[in-house]
LUMGUKOL-593045 format. One record per residue (C-alpha): residue in one letter; z, y, x. Coordinates in nm, 2 decimals, decimal comma. Each point is the difference from the previous one (the first is absolute). Layout:
% residues N
@aa:A&up:Z&north:Y&east:X
...
//
This chain:
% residues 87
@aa:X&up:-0,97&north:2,58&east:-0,32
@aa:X&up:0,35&north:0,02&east:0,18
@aa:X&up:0,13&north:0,23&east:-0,30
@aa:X&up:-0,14&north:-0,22&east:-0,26
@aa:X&up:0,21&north:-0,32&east:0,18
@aa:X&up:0,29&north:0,19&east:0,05
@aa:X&up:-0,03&north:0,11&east:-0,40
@aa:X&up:-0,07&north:-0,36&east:-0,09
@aa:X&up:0,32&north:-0,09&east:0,23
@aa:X&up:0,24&north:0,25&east:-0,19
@aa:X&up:-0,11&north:-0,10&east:-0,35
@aa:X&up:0,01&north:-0,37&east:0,07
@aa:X&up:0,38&north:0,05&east:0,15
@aa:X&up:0,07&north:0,17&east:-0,36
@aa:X&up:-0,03&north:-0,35&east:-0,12
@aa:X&up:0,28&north:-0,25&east:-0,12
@aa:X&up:-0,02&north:-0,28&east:0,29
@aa:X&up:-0,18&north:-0,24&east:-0,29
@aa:X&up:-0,27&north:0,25&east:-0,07
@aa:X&up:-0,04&north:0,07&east:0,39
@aa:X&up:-0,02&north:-0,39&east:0,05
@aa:X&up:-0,23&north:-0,06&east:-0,23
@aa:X&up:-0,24&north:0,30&east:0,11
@aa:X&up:0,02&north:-0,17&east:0,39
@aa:X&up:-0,12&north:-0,33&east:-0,20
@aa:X&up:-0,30&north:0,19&east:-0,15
@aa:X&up:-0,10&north:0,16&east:0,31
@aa:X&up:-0,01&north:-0,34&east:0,21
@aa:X&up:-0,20&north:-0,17&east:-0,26
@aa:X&up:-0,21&north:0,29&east:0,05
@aa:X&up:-0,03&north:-0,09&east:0,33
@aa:X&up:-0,01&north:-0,37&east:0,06
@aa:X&up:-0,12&north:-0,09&east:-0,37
@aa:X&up:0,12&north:-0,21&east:-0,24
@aa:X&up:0,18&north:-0,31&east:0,11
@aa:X&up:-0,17&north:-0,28&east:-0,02
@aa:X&up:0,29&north:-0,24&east:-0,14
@aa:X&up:0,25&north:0,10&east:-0,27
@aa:X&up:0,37&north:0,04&east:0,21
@aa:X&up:0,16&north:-0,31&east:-0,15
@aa:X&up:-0,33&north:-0,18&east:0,14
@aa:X&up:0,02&north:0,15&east:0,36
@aa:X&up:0,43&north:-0,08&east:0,02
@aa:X&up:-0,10&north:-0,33&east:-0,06
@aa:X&up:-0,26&north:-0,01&east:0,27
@aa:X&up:0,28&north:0,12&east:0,23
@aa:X&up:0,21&north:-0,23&east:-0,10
@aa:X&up:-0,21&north:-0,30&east:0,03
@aa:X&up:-0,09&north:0,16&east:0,34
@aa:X&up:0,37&north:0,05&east:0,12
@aa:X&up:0,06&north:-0,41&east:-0,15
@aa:X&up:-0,32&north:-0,08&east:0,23
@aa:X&up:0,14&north:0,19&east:0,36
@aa:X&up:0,34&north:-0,17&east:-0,11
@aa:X&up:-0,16&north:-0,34&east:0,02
@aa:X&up:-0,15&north:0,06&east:0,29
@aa:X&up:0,30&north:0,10&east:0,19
@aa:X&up:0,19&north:-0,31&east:-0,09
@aa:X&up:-0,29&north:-0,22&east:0,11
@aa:X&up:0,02&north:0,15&east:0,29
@aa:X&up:-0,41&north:0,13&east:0,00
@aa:X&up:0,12&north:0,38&east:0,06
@aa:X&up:0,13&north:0,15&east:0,35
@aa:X&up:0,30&north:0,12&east:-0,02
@aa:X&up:0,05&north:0,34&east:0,20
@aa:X&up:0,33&north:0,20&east:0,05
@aa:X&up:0,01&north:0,34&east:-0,17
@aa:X&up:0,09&north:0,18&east:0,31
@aa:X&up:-0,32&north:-0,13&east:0,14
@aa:X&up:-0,21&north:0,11&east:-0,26
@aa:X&up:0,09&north:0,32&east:-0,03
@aa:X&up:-0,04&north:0,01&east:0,38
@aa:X&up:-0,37&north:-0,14&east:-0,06
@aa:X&up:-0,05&north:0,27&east:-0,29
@aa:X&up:0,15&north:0,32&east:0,19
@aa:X&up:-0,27&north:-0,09&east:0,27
@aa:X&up:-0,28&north:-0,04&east:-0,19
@aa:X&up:0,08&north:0,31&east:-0,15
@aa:X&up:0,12&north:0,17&east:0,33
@aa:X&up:-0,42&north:-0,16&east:0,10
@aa:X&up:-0,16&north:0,16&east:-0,29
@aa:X&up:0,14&north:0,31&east:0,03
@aa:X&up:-0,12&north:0,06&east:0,37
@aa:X&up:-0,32&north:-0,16&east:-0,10
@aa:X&up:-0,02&north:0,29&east:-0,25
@aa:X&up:0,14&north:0,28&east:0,23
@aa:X&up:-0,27&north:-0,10&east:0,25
//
């Protein structure tokens, strides 16, 4: 199976950067199935999403918290999971 990747891997790198995107597009589809929305349909679900969060900060209903602080919160959840997986 290794050999057959590494095959794959060379013949795919032979392809113009379009060609190589468009082959990545084909194999996540493959994997995650067709999306559900068109793209124009989910940017404008982020969008009204990012318009919603932006209203919500200026009424004041979020919590605000400094960036150094949650990247201190993320590094040690992560710095957690990973001795909960080593044990």
């Amino acid at each position: 199976m290794a050999a057959i990747l590494e095959e794959l891997e060379n013949q795919a790198l032979q392809l113009t950067p379009q060609e190589r995107g468009e082959l990545i597009h084909r194999l996540i589809i493959s994997l995650e199935g067709t999306p559900e929305d068109t793209p124009e349909a989910i940017a404008q679900a982020w969008d009204e999403e990012i318009a919603r969060r932006v209203a919500d900060m200026d009424a004041g209903r979020t919590q605000w918290i400094p960036a150094d602080e949650a990247m201190s919160r993320i590094r040690a959840r992560i710095g957690a999971a990973k001795t909960a997986h080593a044990d």
